[in-house]
Structure formats: structure tokens, C-alpha cells
C-alpha positions as CSV (number, residue, x, y, z in Angstrom):
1,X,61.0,-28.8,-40.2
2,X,58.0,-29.8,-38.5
3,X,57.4,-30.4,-34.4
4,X,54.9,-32.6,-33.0
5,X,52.0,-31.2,-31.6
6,X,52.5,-30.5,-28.0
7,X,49.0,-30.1,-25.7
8,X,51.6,-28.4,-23.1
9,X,52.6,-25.6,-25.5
10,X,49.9,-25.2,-27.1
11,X,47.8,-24.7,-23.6
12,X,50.6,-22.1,-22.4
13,X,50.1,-20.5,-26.4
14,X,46.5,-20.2,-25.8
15,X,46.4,-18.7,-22.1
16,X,49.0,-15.9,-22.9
17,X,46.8,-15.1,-26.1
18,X,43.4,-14.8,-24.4
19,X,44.0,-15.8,-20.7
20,X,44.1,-11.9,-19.8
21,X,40.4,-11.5,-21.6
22,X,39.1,-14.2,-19.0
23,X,41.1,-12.2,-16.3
24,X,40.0,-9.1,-17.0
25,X,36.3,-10.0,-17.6
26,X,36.1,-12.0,-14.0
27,X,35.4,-9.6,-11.6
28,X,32.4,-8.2,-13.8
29,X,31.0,-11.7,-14.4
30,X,31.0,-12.2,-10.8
31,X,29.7,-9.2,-10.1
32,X,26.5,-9.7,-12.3
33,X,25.9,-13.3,-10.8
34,X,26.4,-11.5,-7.3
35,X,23.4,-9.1,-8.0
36,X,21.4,-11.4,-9.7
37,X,21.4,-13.7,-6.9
38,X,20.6,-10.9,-4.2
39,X,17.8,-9.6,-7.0
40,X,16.1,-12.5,-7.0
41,X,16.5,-13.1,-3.0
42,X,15.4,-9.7,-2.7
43,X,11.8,-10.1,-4.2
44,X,10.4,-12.4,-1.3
45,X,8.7,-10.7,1.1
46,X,10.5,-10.8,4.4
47,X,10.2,-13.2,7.0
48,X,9.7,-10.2,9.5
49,X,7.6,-7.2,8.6
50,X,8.1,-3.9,10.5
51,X,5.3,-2.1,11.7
52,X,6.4,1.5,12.1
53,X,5.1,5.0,12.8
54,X,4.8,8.0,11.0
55,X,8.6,8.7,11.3
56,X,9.5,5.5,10.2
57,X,10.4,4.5,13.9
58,X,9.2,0.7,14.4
59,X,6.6,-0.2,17.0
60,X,6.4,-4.1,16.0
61,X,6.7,-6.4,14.2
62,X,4.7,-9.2,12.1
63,X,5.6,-12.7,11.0
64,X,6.0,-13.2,7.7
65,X,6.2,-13.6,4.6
66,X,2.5,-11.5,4.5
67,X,1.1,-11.7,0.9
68,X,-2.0,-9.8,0.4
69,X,-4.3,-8.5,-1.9
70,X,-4.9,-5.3,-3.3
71,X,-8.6,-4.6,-4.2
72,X,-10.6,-1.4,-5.4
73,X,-13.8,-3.8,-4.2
74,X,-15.4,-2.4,-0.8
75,X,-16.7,-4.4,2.2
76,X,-20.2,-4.6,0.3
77,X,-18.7,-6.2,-2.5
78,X,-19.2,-2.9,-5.2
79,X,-16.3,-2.2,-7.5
80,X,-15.0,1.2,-6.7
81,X,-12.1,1.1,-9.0
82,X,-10.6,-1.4,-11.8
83,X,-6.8,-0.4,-10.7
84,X,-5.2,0.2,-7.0
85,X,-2.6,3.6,-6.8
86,X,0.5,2.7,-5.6
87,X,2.3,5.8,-4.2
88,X,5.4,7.0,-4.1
89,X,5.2,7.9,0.1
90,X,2.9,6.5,2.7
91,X,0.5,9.7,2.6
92,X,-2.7,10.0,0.7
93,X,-1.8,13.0,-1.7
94,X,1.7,10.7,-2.5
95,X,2.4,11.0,-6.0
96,X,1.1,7.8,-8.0
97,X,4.0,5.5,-9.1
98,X,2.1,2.7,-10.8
99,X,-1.5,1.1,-11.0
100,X,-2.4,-2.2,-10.5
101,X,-5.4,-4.1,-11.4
102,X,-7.8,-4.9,-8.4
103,X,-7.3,-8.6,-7.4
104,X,-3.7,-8.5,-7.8
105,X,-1.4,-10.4,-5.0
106,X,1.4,-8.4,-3.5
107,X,4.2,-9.1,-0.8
108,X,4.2,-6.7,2.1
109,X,7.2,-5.6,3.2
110,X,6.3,-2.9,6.2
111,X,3.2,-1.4,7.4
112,X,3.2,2.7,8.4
113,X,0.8,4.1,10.9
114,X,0.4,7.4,10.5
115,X,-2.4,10.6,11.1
116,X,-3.9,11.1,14.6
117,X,-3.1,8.6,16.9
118,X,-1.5,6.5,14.3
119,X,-4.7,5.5,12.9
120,X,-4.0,5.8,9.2
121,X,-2.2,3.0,7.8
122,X,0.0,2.4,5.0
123,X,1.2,-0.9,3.3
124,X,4.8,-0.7,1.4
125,X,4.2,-3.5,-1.1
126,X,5.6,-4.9,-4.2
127,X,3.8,-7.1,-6.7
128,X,5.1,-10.5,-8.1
129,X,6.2,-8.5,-11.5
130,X,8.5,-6.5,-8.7
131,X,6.3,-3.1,-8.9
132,X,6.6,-1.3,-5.6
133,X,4.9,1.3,-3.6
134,X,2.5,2.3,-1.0
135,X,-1.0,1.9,-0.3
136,X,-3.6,2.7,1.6
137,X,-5.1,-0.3,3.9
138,X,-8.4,1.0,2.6
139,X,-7.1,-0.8,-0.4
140,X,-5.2,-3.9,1.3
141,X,-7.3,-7.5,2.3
142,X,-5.4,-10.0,4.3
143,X,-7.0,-12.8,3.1
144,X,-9.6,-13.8,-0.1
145,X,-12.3,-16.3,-0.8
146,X,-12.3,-19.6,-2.9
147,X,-15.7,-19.6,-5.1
148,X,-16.5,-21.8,-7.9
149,X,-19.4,-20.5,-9.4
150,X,-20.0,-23.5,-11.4
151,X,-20.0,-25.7,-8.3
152,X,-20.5,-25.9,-4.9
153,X,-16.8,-26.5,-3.5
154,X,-13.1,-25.8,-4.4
155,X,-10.7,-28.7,-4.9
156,X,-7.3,-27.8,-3.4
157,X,-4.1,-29.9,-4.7
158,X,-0.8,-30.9,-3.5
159,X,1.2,-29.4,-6.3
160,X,-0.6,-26.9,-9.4
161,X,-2.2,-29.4,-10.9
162,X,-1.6,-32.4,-9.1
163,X,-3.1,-34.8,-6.6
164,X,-6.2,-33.5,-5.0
165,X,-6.5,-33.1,-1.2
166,X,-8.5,-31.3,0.0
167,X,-12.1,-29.7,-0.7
168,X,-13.2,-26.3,0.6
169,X,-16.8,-25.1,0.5
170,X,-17.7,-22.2,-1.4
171,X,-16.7,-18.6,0.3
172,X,-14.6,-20.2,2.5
173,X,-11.5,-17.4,3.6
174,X,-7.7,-18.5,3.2
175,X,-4.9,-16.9,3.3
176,X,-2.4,-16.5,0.7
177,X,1.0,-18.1,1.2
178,X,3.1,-18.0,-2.2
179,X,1.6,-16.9,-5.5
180,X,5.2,-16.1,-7.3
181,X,5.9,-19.8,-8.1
182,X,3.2,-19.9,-10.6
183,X,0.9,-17.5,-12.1
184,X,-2.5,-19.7,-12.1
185,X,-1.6,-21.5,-9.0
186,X,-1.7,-20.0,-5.7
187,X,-0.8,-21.8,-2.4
188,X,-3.2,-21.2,0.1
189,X,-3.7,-22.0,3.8
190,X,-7.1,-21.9,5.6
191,X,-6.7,-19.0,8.7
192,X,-6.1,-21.7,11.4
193,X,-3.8,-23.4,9.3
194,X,-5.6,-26.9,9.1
195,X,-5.9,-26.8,5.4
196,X,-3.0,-26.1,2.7
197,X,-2.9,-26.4,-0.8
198,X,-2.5,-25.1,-4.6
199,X,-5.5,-23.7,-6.0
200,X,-6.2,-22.1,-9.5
201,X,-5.8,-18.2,-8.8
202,X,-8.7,-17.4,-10.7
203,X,-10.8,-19.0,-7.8
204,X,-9.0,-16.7,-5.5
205,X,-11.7,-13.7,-4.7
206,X,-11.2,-10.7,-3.0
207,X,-14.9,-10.5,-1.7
208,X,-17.5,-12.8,-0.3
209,X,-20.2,-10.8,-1.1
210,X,-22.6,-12.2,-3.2
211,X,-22.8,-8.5,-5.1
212,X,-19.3,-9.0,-6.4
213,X,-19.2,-12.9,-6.6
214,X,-22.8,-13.0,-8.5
215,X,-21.2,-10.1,-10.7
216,X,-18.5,-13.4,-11.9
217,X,-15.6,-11.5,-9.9
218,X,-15.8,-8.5,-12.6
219,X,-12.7,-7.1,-10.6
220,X,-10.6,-9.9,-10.0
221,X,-7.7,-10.4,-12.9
222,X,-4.1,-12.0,-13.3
């Protein structure tokens, strides 16, 4: 004898035959959404960066988010080194726990003093691919240089690759503000804020000086 089909039974049929698989697979599902969502909340740089001393004790504090970048150019423009030492304690003789090429942007997420008089500093960083460690300030510059060598200026944009609006001259300094969103666009802001915009990261330069930017920026690299 046959029954008509019943959605009602058959929906009771089906949850008694896998209903305990969803049950018992829940908790872990929401468990991996749970740390993917603090993972990826967790790479931003924080809004408020300690500044601490050579016990880990904090002294200040800095606005944030602070992007910087790390450079193995010195203040004359020379390359000294292609890749920056990150290390695995603020302290020079720290073992190494990654290198990263010179140029390369980095969040900051607390800055050590350390040595006599808490002279030394130390920058705990991590880089957009989520590398982290510390590093020297020797190492560290606050803000880099938009240089076109082909021109005279650099056209800033309201989104990568969008509407133009603004022009900087040559060597002008900005500061960086988010270059995670996209990896050849960098937001930038001029240091008294007057000026924002997306720029192509490869016009991003570490140095002004005319030793490195003559050299084509032989040390910068994304």
C-alpha cells in the first residue's frame, strides 16, 4: 500500500537522521568563525600604541593606527642592507625571526625604550602579510617621499585608481595611513593633514635623497 508523500514526516525523518551531525558540528563552526573574525580584527594596528620602558612598564602613549616603514637606507640615502631583521625581543643581539625587504610598510603596535636613560628604542611591528617582530628605530621611518622620476609631480586619487585630486610635488613627505587594502595603492596624508589620497606604492620612497632616488629607489620593493 502506498502513502502520500508527507513534507511533515519526511522533515522529522531527515532531522533524526542527520540533525545530530549539524548539532554536533555547531559549536566548532562557530568557533572557527569566532577566530577568524578576531584574526582578521587583530591585524590592524591599534588605535593606541604604548610607549613603554625597558620592563615593559608604559610611559605613553601614541595615537594611532601608526604605519611605518622599514628601511635598511640611511639618512644619506646609501643602501646599507636589501632586508630589515626582525627580532624575536627588543634588544640588539635578539635572535632574528624573519627578514623583510627594505621599503616594506608595517603596523606598529608598541614602542620599547630601553639602554641608558631609555635612549635605545624598539618598534614591535607586524607587516601587512602578518610577520611580526622587533626592530631597531635605526631601521624604522615615520613617514616616506612621493617621487616620480619620470615627472615632476605625483597625482593623488580618491579611490586606487580613481578620480584624481590632488597633485604633490616631487619629494614631498606624507605619512602612511592604510596600505593593507590594496597592495599597489597606498593611502597617504601630507604631515599636517591638508592633503589625503591613494597613491601607487611604488611612488612611495623611503628617502629624499637624491643618492637613493637618482639610484631609481634600488631599495624600495612590494
Amino acid at each position: 500500500m502506498t502513502f502520500p508523500f508527507s513534507p511533515g514526516i519526511w522533515f522529522v525523518s531527515t532531522f533524526q537522521e542527520y540533525g545530530f551531525m549539524v548539532w554536533k558540528w555547531l559549536p566548532g563552526l562557530m568557533l572557527l568563525f569566532l577566530l577568524a573574525g578576531c584574526k582578521a580584527a587583530d591585524s590592524l594596528p591599534p588605535t593606541v600604541v604604548p610607549v613603554t620602558d625597558s620592563t615593559g612598564g608604559q610611559l605613553a602613549e601614541q595615537a594611532g593606527p601608526v604605519w611605518v616603514l622599514l628601511s635598511g637606507v640611511d639618512e644619506h640615502g646609501l643602501l646599507l642592507a636589501h632586508e630589515v631583521d626582525l627580532l624575536a625581543d627588543p634588544r640588539p643581539d635578539a635572535p632574528v625571526v624573519a627578514k623583510v625587504h627594505t621599503g616594506a610598510p608595517a603596523g606598529v603596535y608598541e614602542i620599547r625604550h630601553s639602554g641608558p636613560q631609555n635612549l635605545h628604542r624598539f618598534y614591535r611591528v607586524r607587516t601587512v602579510e602578518g610577520v611580526e617582530g622587533w626592530v631597531s628605530d635605526f631601521f624604522v621611518r615615520r613617514q616616506g617621499y612621493v617621487y616620480d622620476g619620470a615627472g615632476s609631480d605625483v597625482p593623488l586619487f580618491d579611490t586606487p585608481g580613481g578620480s584624481e585630486v590632488a597633485r604633490l610635488v616631487n619629494v614631498s613627505p606624507v605619512i602612511i595611513r592604510n596600505p593593507r587594502e590594496n597592495e599597489e595603492w597606498w593611502l597617504v596624508e601630507t604631515p599636517d593633514g591638508s592633503v589625503k589620497g591613494w597613491v601607487e606604492a611604488v611612488l612611495v620612497k623611503e628617502s629624499s635623497e637624491r643618492e637613493f632616488l637618482n639610484n631609481g629607489g634600488l631599495g624600495h620593493e612590494h
